[in-house]
Kinemage of the C-alpha trace (Angstrom):
@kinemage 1
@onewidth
@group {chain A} dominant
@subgroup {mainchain}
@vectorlist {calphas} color= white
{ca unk a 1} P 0.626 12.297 0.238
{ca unk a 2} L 1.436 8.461 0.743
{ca unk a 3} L 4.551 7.982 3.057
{ca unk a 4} L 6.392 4.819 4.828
{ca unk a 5} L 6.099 4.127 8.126
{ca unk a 6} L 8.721 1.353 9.206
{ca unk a 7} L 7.721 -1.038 11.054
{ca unk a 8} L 9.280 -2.912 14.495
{ca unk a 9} L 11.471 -5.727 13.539
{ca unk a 10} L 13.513 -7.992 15.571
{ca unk a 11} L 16.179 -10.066 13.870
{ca unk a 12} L 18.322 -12.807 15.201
{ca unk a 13} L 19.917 -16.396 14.359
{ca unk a 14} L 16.289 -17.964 14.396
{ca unk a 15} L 15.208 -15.447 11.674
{ca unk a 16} L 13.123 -12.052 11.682
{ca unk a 17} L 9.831 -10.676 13.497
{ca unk a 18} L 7.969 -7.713 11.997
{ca unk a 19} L 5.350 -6.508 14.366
{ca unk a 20} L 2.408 -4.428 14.015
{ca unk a 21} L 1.892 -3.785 17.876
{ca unk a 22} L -1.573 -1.753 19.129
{ca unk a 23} L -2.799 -1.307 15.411
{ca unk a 24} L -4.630 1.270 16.288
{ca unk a 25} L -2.318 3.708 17.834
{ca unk a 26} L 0.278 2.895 14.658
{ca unk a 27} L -1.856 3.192 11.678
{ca unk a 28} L -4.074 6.378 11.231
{ca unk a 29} L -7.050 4.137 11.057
{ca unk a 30} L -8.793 1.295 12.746
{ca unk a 31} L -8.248 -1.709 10.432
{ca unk a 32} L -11.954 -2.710 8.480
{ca unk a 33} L -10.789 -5.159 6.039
{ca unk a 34} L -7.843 -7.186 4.993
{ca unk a 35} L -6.977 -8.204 2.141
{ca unk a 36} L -3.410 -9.755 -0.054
{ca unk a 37} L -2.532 -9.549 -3.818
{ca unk a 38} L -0.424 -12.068 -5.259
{ca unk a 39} L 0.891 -14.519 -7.951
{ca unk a 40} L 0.052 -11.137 -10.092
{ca unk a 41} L 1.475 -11.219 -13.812
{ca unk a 42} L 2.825 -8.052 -15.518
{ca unk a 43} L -0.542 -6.624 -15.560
{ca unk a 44} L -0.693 -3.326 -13.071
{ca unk a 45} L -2.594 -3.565 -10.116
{ca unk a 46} L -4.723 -0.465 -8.799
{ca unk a 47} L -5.543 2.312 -11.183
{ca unk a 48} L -7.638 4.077 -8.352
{ca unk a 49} L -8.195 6.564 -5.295
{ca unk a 50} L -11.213 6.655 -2.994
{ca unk a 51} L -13.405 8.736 -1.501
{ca unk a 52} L -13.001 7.168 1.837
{ca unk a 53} L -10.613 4.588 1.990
{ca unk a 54} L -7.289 4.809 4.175
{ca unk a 55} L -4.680 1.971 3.369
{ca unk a 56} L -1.528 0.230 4.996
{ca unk a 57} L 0.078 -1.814 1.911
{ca unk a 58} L 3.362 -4.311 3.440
{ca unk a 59} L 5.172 -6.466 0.851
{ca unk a 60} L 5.422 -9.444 3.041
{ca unk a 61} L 7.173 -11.287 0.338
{ca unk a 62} L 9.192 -10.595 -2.619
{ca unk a 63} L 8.656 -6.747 -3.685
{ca unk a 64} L 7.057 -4.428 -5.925
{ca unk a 65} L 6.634 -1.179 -6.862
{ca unk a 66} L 3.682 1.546 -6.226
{ca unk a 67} L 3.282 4.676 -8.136
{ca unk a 68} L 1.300 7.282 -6.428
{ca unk a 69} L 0.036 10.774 -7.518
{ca unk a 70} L -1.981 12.802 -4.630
{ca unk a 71} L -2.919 15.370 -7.510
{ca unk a 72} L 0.281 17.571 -6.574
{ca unk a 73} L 3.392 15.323 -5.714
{ca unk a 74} L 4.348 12.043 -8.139
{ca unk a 75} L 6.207 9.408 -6.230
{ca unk a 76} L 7.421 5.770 -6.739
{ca unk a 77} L 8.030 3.539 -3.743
{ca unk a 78} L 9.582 0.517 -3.666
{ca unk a 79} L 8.297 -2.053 -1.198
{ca unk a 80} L 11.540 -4.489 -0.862
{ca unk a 81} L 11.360 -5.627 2.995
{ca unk a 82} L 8.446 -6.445 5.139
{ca unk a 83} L 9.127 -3.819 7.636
{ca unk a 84} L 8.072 -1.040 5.744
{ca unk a 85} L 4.901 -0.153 5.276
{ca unk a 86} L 3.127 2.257 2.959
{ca unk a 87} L 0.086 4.476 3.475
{ca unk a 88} L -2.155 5.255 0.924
{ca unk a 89} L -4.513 8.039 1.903
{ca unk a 90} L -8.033 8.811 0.068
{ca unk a 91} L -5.983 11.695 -2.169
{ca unk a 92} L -3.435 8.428 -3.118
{ca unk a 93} L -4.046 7.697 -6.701
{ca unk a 94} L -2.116 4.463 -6.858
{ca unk a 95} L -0.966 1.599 -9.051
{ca unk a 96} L 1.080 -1.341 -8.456
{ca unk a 97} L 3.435 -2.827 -10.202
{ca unk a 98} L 6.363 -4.736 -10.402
{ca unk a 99} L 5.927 -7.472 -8.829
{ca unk a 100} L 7.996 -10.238 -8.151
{ca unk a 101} L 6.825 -13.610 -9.065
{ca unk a 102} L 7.327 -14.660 -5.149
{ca unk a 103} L 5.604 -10.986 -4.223
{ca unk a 104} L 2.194 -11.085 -1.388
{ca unk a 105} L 0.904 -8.021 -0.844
{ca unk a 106} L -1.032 -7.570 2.472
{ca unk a 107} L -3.337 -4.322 2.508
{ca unk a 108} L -4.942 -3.071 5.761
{ca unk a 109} L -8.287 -1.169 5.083
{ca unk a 110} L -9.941 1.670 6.917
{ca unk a 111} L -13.330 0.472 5.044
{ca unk a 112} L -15.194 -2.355 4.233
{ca unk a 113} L -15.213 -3.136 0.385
{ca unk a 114} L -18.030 -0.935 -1.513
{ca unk a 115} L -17.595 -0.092 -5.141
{ca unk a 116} L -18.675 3.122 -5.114
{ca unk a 117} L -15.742 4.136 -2.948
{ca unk a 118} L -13.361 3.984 -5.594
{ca unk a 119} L -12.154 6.786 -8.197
{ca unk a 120} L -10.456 5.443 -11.329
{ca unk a 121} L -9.876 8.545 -13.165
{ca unk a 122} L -6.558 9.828 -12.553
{ca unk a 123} L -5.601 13.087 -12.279
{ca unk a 124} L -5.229 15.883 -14.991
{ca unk a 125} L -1.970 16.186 -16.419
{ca unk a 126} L -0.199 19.515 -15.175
{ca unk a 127} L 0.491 21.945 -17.687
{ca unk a 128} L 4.560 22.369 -17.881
């Protein structure tokens, strides 16, 4: 299941310092690819899982919202502050949404891009 990890930040009169310190003891990957979403309109973002891919996803500006199904749990987060930061795992199917019109999205990537990585069907609905 995706879950937050909150991130180092120092704040003072100057202003505030996020830091992602030794990468690779923090997140459960070493970092492959790096990539940022943003000036998105009300379209959702997403609409996948992978076979491989690990993710960090920090809202470095503005906010929005990702909804996450791992096939047993539904959960919303909301991404609001750039010291927290969300990871997706390869279970993680994921949309974003929500997005402020000021919102950047930075995404940390166990994998380099390859399109065959990626599962768009979601989940089965669960019988209630």
């Amino acid at each position: 299941m995706a879950y937050l990890l909150n991130l180092v930040n120092f704040k003072d009169t100057r202003g505030e310092l996020t830091v992602l310190d030794n990468a690779e003891r923090l997140l459960p990957f070493k970092i492959k690819r790096v990539f940022y979403i943003y000036n998105v309109d009300e379209t959702a973002r997403g609409g996948h899982r992978h076979h491989e891919t690990i993710q960090a996803a920090i809202c470095i500006h503005g906010s929005c919202k990702v909804w996450n199904n791992d096939g047993e749990t539904i959960h919303e987060y909301h991404l609001d502050n750039p010291s927290k930061c969300l990871i997706l795992e390869t279970k993680d199917w994921h949309k974003m949404y929500d997005f402020t019109p000021d919102a950047v999205l930075l995404v940390f990537a166990s994998t380099t891009f390859d399109s065959s990585d990626y599962i768009y069907e979601p989940y089965p609905e669960k019988a209630l």
